[in-house]
C-alpha positions in Angstrom: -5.2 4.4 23.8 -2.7 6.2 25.2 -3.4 9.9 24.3 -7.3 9.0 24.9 -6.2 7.7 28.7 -3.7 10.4 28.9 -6.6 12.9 29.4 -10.2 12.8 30.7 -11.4 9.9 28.8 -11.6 6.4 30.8 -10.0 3.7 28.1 -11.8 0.1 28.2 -10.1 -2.6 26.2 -12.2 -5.5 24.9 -11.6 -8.5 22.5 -13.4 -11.4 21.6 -12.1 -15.4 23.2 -11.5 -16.9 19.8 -9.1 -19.2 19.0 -6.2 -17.1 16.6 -4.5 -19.8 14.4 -2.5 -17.9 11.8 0.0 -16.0 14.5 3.0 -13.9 12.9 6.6 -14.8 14.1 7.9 -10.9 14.0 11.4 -12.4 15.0 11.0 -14.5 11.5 8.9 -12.2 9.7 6.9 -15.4 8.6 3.5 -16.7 9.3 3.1 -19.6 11.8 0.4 -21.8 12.2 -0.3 -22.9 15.9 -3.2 -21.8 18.1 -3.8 -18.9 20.5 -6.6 -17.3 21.8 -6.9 -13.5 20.8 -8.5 -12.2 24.1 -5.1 -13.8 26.1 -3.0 -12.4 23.3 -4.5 -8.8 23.3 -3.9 -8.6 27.2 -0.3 -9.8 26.8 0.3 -7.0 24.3 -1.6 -4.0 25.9 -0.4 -5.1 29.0 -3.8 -4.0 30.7 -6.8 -5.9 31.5 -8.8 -7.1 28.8 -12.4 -7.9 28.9 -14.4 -10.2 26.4 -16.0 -8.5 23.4 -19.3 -10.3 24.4 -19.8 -8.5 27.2 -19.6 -4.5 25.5 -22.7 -2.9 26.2 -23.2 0.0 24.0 -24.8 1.7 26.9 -21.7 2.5 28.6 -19.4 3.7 26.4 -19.1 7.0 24.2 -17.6 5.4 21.2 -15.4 2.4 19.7 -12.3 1.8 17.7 -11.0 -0.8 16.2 -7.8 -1.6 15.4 -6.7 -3.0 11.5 -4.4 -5.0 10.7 -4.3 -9.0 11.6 -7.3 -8.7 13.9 -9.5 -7.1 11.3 -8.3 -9.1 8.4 -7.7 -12.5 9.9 -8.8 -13.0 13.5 -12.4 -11.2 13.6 -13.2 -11.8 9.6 -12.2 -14.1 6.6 -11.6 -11.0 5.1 -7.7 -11.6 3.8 -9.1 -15.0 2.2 -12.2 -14.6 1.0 -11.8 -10.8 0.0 -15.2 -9.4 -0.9 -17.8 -12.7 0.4 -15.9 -12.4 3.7 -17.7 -13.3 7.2 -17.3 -10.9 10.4 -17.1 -12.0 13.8 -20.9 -12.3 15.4 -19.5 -10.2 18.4 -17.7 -7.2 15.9 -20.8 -7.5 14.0 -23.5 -7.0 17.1 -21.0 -4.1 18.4 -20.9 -2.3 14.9 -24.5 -2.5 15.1 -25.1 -1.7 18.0 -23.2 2.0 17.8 -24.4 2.6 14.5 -27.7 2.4 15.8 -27.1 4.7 18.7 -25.8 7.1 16.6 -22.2 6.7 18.5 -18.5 7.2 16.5 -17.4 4.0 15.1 -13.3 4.4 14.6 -11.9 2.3 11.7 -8.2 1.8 11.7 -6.9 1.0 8.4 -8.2 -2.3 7.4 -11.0 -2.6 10.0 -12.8 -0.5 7.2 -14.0 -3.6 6.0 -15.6 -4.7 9.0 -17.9 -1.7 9.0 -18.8 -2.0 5.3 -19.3 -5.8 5.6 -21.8 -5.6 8.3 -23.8 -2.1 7.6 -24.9 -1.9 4.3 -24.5 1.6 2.8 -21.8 2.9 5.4 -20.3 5.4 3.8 -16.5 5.3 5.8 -13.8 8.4 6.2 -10.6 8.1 4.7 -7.8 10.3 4.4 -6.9 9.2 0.8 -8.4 7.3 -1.9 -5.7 4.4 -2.3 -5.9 1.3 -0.9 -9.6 2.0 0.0 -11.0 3.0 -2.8 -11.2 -0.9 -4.2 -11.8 -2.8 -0.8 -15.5 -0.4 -0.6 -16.0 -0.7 -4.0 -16.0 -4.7 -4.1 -18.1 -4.5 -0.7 -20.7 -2.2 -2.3 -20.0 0.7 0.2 -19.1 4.7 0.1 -15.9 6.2 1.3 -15.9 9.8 1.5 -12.2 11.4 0.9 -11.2 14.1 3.8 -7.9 15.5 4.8 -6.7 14.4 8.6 -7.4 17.6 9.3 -10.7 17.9 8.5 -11.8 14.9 9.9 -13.4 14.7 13.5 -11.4 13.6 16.4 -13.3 12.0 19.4 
């Protein structure tokens, strides 16, 4: 976010008003079960305004990124429990859609992979090496094509 707002490129944030239940205590380094809602949370941690995921309009933006991580995993799909027969997030899921069909970049950070290759059958997604990937496509009957960083396109 910050190289991308450093130069000519205008930065919206966005995250979907869903209740986050499985929060990680960093101070603990444990898991703790209590309720927040991930559009409030995302704001507190970017410090910027945040606007709900519902109302991203393909239209008018250039491209998306999503981060990995809890969000992808835990928070937007039931990925981290149910692995392969996971469910995505009806907002992630219209987005993904939505810029695939417009022929837009779609940027997957680390474990947001799976969102893409959950929701578009066929993706074939960029990595820059084969391990832990190589699996989490398999079981989710998609491609990932194996590129050095440096060969891979920057937005």
């Amino acid at each position: 976010m910050l190289v991308y707002s450093q130069g000519d490129a205008e930065v919206q944030m966005f995250a979907p008003d869903v209740s986050q239940v499985h929060v990680i205590n960093h101070e603990k380094g444990q898991s703790e079960v209590f309720s927040k809602n991930a559009l409030s949370e995302s704001a507190r941690i970017a410090r910027s305004n945040i606007t709900d995921l519902a109302k991203l309009n393909v239209s008018n933006h250039e491209a998306v990124i999503f981060p990995g991580g809890v969000l992808a995993t835990i928070i937007v799909s039931t990925f981290a429990t149910d692995w392969k027969d996971c469910k995505v997030n009806k907002e992630v899921e219209r987005v993904l859609k939505d810029f695939n069909k417009a022929i837009k970049p779609i940027g997957l950070c680390c474990t947001s992979l799976v969102l893409a290759v959950k929701v578009l059958p066929g993706v074939d997604v960029t990595v820059d090496h084969e391990e832990p990937y190589a699996g989490t496509t398999q079981a989710l009957a998609a491609k990932h094509t194996v590129k050095e960083k440096k060969d891979q396109c920057d937005l």
